[in-house]
DOSE-562700 format. One record per residue (C-alpha): residue in three letters; x, y, z. Coordinates in Angstrom, 3 decimals. Layout:
+------+----------+----------+----------+
! type !       xx !       yy !       zz !
+------+----------+----------+----------+
!  ALA !        X !        Y !        Z !
...
+------+----------+----------+----------+
//
This chain:
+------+----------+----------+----------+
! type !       xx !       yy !       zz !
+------+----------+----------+----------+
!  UNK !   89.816 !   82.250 !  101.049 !
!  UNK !   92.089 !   80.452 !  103.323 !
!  UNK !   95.835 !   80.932 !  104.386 !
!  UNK !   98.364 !   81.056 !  107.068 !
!  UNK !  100.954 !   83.795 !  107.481 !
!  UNK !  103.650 !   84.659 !  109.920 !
!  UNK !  102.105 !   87.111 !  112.140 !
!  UNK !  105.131 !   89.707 !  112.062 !
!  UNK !  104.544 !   89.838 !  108.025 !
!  UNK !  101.397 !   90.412 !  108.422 !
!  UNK !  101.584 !   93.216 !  110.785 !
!  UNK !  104.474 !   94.692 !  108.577 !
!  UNK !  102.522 !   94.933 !  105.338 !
!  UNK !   99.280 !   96.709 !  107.198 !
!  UNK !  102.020 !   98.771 !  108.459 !
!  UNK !  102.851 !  100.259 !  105.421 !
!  UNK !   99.336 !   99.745 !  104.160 !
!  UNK !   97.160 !  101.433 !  106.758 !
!  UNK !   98.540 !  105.604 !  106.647 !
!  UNK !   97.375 !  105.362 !  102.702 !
!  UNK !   93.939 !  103.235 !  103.361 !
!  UNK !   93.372 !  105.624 !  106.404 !
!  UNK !   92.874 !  108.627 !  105.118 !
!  UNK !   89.833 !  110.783 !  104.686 !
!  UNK !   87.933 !  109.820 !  101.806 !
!  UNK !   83.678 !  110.241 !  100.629 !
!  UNK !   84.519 !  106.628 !   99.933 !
!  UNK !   84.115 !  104.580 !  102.147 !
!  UNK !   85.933 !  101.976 !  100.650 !
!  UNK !   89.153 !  103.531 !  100.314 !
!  UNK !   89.954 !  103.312 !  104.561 !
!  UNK !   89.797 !   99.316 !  103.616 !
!  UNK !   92.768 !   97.030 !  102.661 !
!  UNK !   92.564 !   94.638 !  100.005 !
!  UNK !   93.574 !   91.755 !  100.669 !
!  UNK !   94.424 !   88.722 !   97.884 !
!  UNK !   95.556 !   85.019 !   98.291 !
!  UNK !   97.406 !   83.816 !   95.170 !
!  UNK !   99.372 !   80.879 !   94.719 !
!  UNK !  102.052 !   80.893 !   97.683 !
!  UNK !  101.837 !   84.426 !   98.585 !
!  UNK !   99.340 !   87.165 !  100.438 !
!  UNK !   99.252 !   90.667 !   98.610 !
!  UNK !   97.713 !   93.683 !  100.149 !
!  UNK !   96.928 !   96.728 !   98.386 !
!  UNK !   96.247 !  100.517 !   99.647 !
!  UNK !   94.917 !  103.290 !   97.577 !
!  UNK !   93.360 !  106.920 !   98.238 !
!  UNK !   93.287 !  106.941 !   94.251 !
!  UNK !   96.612 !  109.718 !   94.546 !
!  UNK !   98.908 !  107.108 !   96.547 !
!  UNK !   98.764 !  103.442 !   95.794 !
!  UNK !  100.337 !  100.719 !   97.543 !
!  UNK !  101.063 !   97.013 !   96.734 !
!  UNK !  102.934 !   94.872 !   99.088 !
!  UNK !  103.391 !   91.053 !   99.131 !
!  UNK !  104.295 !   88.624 !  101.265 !
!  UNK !  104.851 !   84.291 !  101.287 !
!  UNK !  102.239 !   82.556 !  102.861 !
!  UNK !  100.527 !   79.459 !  102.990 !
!  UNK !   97.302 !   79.556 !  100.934 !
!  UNK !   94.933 !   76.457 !  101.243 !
!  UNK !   92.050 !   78.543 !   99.361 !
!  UNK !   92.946 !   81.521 !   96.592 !
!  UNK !   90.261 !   84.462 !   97.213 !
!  UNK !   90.310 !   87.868 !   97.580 !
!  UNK !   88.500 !   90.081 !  101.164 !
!  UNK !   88.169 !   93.844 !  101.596 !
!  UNK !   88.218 !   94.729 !  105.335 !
!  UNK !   88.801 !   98.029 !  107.338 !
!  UNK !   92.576 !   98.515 !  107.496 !
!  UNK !   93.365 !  100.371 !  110.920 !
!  UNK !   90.946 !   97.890 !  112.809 !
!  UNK !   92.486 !   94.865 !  111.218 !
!  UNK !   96.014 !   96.115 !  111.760 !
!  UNK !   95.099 !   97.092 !  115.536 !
!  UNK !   93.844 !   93.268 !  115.932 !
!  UNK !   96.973 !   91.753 !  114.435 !
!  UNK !   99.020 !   93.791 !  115.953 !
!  UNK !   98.001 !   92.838 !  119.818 !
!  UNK !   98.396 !   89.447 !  118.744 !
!  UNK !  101.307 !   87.120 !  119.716 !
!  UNK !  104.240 !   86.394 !  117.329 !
!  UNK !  103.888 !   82.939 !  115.529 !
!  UNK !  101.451 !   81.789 !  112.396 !
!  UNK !   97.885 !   83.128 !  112.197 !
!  UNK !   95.279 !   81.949 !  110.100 !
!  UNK !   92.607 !   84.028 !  108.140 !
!  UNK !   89.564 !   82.041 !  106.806 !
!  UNK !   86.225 !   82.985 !  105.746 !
!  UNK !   83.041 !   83.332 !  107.370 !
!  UNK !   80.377 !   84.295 !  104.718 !
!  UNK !   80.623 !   86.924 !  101.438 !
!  UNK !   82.501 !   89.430 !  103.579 !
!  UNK !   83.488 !   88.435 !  106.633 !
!  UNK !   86.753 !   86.613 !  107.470 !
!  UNK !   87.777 !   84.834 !  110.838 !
!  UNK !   91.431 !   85.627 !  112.231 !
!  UNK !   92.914 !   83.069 !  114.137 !
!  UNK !   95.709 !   82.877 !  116.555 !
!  UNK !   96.413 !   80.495 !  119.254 !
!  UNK !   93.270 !   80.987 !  121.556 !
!  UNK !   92.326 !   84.419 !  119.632 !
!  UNK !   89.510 !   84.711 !  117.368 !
!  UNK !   88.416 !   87.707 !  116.110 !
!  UNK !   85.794 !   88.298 !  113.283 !
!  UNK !   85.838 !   91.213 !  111.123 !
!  UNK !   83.451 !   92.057 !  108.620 !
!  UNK !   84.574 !   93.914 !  105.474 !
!  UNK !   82.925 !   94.976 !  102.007 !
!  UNK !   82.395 !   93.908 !   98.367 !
!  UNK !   85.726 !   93.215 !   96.958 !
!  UNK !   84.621 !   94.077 !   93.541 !
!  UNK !   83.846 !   97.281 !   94.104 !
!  UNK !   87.438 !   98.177 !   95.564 !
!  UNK !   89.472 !  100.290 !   92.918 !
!  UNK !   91.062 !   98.590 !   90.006 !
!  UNK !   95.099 !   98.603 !   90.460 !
!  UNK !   97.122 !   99.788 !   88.057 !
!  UNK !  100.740 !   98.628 !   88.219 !
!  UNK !  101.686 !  100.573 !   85.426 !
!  UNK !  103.808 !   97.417 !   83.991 !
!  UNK !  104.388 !   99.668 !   81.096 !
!  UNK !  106.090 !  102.520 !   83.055 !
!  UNK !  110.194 !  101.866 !   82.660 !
!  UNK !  111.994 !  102.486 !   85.825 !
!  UNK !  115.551 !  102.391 !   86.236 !
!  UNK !  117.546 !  101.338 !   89.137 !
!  UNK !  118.179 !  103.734 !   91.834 !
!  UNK !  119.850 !  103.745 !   95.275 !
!  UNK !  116.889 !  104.381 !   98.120 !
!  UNK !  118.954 !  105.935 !  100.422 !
!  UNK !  120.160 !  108.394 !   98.273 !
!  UNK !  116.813 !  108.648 !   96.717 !
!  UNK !  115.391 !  109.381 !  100.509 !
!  UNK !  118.258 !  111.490 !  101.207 !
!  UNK !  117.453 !  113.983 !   98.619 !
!  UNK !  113.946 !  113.872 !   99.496 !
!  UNK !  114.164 !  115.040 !  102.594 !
!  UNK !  116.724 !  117.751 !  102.008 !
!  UNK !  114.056 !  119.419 !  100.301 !
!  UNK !  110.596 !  118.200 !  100.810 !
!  UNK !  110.044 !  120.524 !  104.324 !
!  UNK !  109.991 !  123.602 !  102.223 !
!  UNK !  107.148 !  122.533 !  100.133 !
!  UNK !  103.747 !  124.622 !  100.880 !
!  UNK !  100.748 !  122.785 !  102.955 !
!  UNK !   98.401 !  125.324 !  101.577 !
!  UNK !   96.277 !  123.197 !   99.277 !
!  UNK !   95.040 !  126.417 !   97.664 !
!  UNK !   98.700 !  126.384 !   95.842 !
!  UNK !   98.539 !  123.001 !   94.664 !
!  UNK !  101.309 !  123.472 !   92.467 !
!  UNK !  103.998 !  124.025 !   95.184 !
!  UNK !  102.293 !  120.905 !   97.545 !
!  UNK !  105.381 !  119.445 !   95.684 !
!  UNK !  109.224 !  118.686 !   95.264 !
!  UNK !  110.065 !  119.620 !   91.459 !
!  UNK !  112.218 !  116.687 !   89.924 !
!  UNK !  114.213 !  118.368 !   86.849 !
!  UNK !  117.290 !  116.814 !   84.701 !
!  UNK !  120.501 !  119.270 !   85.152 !
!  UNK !  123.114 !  117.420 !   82.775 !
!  UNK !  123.972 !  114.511 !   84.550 !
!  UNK !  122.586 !  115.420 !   87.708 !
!  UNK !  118.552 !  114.979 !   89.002 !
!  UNK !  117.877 !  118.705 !   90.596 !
!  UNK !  114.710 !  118.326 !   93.578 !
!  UNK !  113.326 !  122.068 !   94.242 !
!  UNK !  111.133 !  122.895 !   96.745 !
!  UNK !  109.379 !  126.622 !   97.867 !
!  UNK !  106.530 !  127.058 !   99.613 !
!  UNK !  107.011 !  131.052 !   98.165 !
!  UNK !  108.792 !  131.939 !  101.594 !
!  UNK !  111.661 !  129.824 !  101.740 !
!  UNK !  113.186 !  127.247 !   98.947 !
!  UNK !  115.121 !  124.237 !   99.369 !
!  UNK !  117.382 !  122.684 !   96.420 !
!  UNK !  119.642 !  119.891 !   96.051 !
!  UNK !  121.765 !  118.420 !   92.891 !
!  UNK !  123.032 !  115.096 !   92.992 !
!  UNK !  123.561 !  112.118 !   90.703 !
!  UNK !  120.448 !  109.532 !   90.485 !
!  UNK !  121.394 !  107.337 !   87.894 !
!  UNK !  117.986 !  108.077 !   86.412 !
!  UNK !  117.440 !  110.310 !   83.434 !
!  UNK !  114.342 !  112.114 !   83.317 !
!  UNK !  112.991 !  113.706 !   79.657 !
!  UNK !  110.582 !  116.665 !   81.502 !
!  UNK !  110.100 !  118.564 !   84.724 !
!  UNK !  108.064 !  116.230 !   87.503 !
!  UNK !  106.118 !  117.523 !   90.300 !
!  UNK !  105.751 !  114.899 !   92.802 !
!  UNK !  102.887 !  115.658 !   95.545 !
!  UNK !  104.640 !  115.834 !   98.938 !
!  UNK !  101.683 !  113.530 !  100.140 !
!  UNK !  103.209 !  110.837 !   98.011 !
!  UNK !  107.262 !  111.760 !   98.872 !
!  UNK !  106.094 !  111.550 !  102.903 !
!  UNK !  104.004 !  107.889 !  101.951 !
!  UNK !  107.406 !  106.803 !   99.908 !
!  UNK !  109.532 !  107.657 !  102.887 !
!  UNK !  107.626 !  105.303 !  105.612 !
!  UNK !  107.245 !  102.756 !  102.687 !
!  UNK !  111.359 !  103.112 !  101.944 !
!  UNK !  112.602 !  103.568 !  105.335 !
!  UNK !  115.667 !  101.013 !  106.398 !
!  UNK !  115.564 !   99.692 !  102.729 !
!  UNK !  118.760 !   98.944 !  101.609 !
!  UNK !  119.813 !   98.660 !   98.034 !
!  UNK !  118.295 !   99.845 !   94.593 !
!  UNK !  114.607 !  100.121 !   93.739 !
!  UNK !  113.087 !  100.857 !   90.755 !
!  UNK !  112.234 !  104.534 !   89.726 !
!  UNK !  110.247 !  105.810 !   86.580 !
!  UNK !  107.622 !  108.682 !   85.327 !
!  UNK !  105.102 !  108.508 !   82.982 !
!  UNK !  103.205 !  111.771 !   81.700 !
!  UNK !  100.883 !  111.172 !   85.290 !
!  UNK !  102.473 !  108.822 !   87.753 !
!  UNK !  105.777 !  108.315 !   89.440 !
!  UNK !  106.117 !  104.713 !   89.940 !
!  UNK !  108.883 !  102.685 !   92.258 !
!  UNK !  109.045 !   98.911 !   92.261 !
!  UNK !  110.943 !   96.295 !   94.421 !
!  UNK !  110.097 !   92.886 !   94.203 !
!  UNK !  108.400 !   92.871 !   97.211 !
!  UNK !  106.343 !   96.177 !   96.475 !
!  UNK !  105.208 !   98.572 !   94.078 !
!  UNK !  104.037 !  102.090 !   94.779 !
!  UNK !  102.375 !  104.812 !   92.293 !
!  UNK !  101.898 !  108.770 !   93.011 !
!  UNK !  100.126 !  110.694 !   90.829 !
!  UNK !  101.952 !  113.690 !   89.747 !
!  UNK !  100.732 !  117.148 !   90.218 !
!  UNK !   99.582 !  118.664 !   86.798 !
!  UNK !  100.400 !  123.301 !   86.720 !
!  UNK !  103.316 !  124.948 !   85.888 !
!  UNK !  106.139 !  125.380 !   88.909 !
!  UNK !  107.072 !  128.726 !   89.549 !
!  UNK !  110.475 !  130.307 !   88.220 !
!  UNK !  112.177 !  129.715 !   90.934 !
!  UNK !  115.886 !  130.449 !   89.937 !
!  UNK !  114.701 !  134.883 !   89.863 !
!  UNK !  114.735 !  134.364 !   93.464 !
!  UNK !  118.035 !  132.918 !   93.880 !
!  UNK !  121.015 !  135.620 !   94.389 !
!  UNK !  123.533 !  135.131 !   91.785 !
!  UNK !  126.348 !  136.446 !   94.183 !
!  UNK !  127.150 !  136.712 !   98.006 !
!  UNK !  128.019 !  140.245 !   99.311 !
!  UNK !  129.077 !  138.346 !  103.129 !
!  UNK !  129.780 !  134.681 !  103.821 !
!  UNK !  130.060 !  133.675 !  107.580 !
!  UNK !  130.372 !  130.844 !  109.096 !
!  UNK !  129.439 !  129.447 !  112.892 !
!  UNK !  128.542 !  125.931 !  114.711 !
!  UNK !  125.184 !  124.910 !  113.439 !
!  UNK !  124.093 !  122.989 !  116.529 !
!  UNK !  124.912 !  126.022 !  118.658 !
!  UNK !  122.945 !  128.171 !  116.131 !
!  UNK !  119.633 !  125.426 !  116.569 !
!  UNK !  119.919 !  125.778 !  120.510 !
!  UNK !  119.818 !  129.378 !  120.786 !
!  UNK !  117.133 !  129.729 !  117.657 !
!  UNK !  115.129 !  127.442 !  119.890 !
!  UNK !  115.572 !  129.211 !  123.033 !
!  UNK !  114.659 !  133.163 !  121.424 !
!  UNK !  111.625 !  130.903 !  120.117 !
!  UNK !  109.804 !  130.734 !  122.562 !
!  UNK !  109.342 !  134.740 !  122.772 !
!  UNK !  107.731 !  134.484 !  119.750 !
!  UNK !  103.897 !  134.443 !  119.251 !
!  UNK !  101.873 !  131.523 !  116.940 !
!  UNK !  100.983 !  134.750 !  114.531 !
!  UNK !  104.292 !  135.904 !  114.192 !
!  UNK !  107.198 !  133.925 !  114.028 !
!  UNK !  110.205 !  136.918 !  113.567 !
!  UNK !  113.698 !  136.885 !  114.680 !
!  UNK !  115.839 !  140.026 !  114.675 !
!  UNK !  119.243 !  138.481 !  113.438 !
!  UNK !  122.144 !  141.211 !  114.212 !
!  UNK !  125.135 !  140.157 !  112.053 !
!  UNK !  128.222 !  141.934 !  113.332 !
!  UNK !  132.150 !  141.513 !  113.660 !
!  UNK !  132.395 !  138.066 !  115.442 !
!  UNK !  128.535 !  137.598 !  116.919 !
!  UNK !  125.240 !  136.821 !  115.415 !
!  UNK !  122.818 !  138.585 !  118.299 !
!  UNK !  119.001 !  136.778 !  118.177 !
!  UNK !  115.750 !  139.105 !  119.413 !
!  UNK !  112.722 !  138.061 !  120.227 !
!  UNK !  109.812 !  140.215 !  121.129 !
!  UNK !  106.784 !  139.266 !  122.574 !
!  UNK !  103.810 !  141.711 !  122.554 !
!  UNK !  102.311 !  140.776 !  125.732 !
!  UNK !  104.917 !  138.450 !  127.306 !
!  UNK !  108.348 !  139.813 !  126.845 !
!  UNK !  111.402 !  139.554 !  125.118 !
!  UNK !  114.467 !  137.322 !  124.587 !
!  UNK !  117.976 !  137.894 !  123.671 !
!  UNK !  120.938 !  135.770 !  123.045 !
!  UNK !  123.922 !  135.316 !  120.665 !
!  UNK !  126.389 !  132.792 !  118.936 !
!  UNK !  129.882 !  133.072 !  117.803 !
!  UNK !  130.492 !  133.918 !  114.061 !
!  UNK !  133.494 !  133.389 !  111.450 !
!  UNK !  132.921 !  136.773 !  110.196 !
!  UNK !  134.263 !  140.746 !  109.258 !
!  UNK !  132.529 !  143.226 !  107.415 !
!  UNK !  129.760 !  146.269 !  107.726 !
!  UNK !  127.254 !  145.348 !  111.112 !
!  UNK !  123.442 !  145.132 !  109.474 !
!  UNK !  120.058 !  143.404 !  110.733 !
!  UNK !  117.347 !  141.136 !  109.125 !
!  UNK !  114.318 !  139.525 !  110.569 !
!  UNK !  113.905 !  136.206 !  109.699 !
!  UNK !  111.118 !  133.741 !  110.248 !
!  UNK !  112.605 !  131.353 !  113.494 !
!  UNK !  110.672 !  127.999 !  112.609 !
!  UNK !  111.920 !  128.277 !  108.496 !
!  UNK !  115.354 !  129.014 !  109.780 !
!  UNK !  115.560 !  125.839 !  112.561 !
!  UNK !  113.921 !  123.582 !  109.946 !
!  UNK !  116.784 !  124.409 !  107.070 !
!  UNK !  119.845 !  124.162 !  109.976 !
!  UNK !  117.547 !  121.001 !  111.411 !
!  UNK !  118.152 !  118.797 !  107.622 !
!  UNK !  121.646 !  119.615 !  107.443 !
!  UNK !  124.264 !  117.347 !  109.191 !
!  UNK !  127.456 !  119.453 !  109.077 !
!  UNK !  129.130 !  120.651 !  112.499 !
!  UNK !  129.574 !  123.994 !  110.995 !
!  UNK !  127.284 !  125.832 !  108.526 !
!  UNK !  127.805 !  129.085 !  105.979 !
!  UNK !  125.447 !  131.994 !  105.533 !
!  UNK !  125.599 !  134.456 !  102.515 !
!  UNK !  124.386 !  137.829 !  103.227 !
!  UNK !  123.015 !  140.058 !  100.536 !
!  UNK !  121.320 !  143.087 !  101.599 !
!  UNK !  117.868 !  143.488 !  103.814 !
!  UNK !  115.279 !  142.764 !  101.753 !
!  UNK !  117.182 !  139.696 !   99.903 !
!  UNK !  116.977 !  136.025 !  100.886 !
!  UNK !  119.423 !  134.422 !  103.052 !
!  UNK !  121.161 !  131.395 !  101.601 !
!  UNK !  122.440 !  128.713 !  104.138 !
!  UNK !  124.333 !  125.989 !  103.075 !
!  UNK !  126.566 !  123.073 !  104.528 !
!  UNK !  130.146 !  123.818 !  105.329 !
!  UNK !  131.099 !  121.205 !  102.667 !
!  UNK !  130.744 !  120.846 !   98.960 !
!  UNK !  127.034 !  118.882 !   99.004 !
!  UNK !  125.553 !  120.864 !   96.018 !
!  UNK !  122.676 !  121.961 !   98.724 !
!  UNK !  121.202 !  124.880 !  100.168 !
!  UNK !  118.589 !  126.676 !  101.589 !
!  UNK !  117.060 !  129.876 !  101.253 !
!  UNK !  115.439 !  131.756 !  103.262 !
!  UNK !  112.861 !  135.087 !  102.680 !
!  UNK !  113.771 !  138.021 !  105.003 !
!  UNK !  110.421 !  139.480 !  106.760 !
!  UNK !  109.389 !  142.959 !  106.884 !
!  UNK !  109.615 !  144.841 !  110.219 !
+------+----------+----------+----------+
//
């Protein structure tokens, strides 16, 4: 193996390659990069056998060949190099030599062959799809996904066909986040897509402009460009029912500024303790009051203006679900819908978005 390469390319591809290579694995294998020189053009590839990665770049390439080194210590050495054209050439079996200016570093790696087989899944049909809309819809929903890996089957963000419109659900079994919007893509079943693989999409998409190309098969999602392509495996279990946990009316709708609502949230916060997380929220005629009450430390009170008449009640609310569903929103003013004490909360944008969150009530 032997080839030259821009430097900043380089560093851009381990970029994206390294967060998927680097995580924990009984393989050792998996925290390496593999690296192939074909024709006019470097690929890398990245898998933790859930995520995989493929990214390519042009290059110079005096000698095809293919190298498997450690990812994060090869992406730490390019990166502390100087802009301009580096060249990689090899050593012995599994060593390579990287070259820059007066910089030499050798860096020795492991049996390609025994690196995981990639599977493009050429047979997978994608259709086009904006990214930005794609991402936007993503991340409407993806922070109310559960990191308890006990409930695999809500680790996710459901993907579900509603007539002409892709529906993304996410509950964690506390709070739910949904969004319906048009895709462009059709989809013939439900999908549960890993939020391991969404958050892994979103550093890989991020400032993309332009389509990409989105598909499913029975286990994979799969998104191509021609300068990548990216497969998550789906997460096999049945998704809860979520729409019995949705109120089918509002008894009270009010209304008030959402980044004065994150402020004070914020501020009552930090009377609360890592084990419990309740807000008293005091809904009255014109004010939304916020309590906080610290066993041992103390308490903290404070209030926001509200768009809103009727009968004065009170729910506790978990603070950190409630600033996280305000925090993905990106109205100036926001609308709650009251039901009674012991049923969710629904907050949504001031603005037709077909959107909203929802929010469990705690017990006191």
């Amino acid at each position: 193996m032997l080839f030259q390469i821009e430097r900043d390319s380089l560093l851009d591809g381990l970029s994206k390659t390294v967060p998927i290579a680097e995580k924990r694995s009984p393989l050792p294998i998996l925290s390496h990069v593999l690296i192939s020189a074909e024709a006019d053009k470097l690929v890398l590839t990245a898998t933790d056998l859930e995520v995989g990665l493929q990214v390519s770049y042009d290059c110079e390439v005096q000698d095809p060949g293919l190298v498997t080194v450690p990812s994060k210590m090869v992406y730490e050495i390019v990166r502390e190099m100087s802009p301009g054209i580096m060249r990689v050439e090899p050593v012995d079996a599994h060593r390579i030599k990287i070259v820059s200016g007066e910089s030499v570093f050798e860096v020795a790696g492991m049996d390609p062959s025994d690196y995981p087989a990639w599977s493009s899944l050429e047979e997978v049909q994608t259709t086009e799809v904006e990214a930005e809309k794609l991402l936007h819809m993503v991340d409407k929903t993806m922070f109310a996904s559960s990191s308890d890996e006990s409930r695999f089957n809500l680790n996710g963000v459901l993907f579900e066909q509603n007539e002409d419109k892709i529906r993304m659900v996410a509950t964690d079994g506390h709070r739910l986040a949904m969004i319906e919007e048009p895709l462009g893509i059709s989809l013939e079943s439900k999908m549960l897509v890993p939020k391991k693989g969404l958050l892994e999409m979103r550093r890989v998409l991020e400032g993309l402009q332009g389509e990409i190309g989105m598909g499913f098969e029975k286990k994979n999602m799969v998104l191509r460009t021609d300068r990548f392509s990216m497969t998550i495996r789906l997460i096999e279990g049945d998704y809860p029912d979520y729409g019995n946990v949705i109120p089918r009316s509002s008894d009270v709708i009010a209304k008030t500024d959402r980044i004065g609502l994150i402020q004070i949230l914020r501020r009552v916060a930090v009377l609360t303790s890592d084990r419990n997380k309740g807000v008293t929220m005091k809904v009255g005629s014109g004010k939304m009051e916020l309590t906080a009450v610290h066993p041992d430390l103390g308490t903290a009170r404070d209030a926001v203006d509200l768009d809103f008449e009727g009968k004065e009640f009170t729910v506790i609310v978990n603070v950190a679900y409630l600033i996280e569903a305000l925090g993905v929103m990106d109205t100036d003013q926001v609308l709650f819908e009251f039901h009674d004490q012991e049923e969710p909360i629904i907050v949504r944008p001031d603005q037709t978005q077909g959107y909203f969150s929802l929010v469990m009530p705690m017990r006191k």
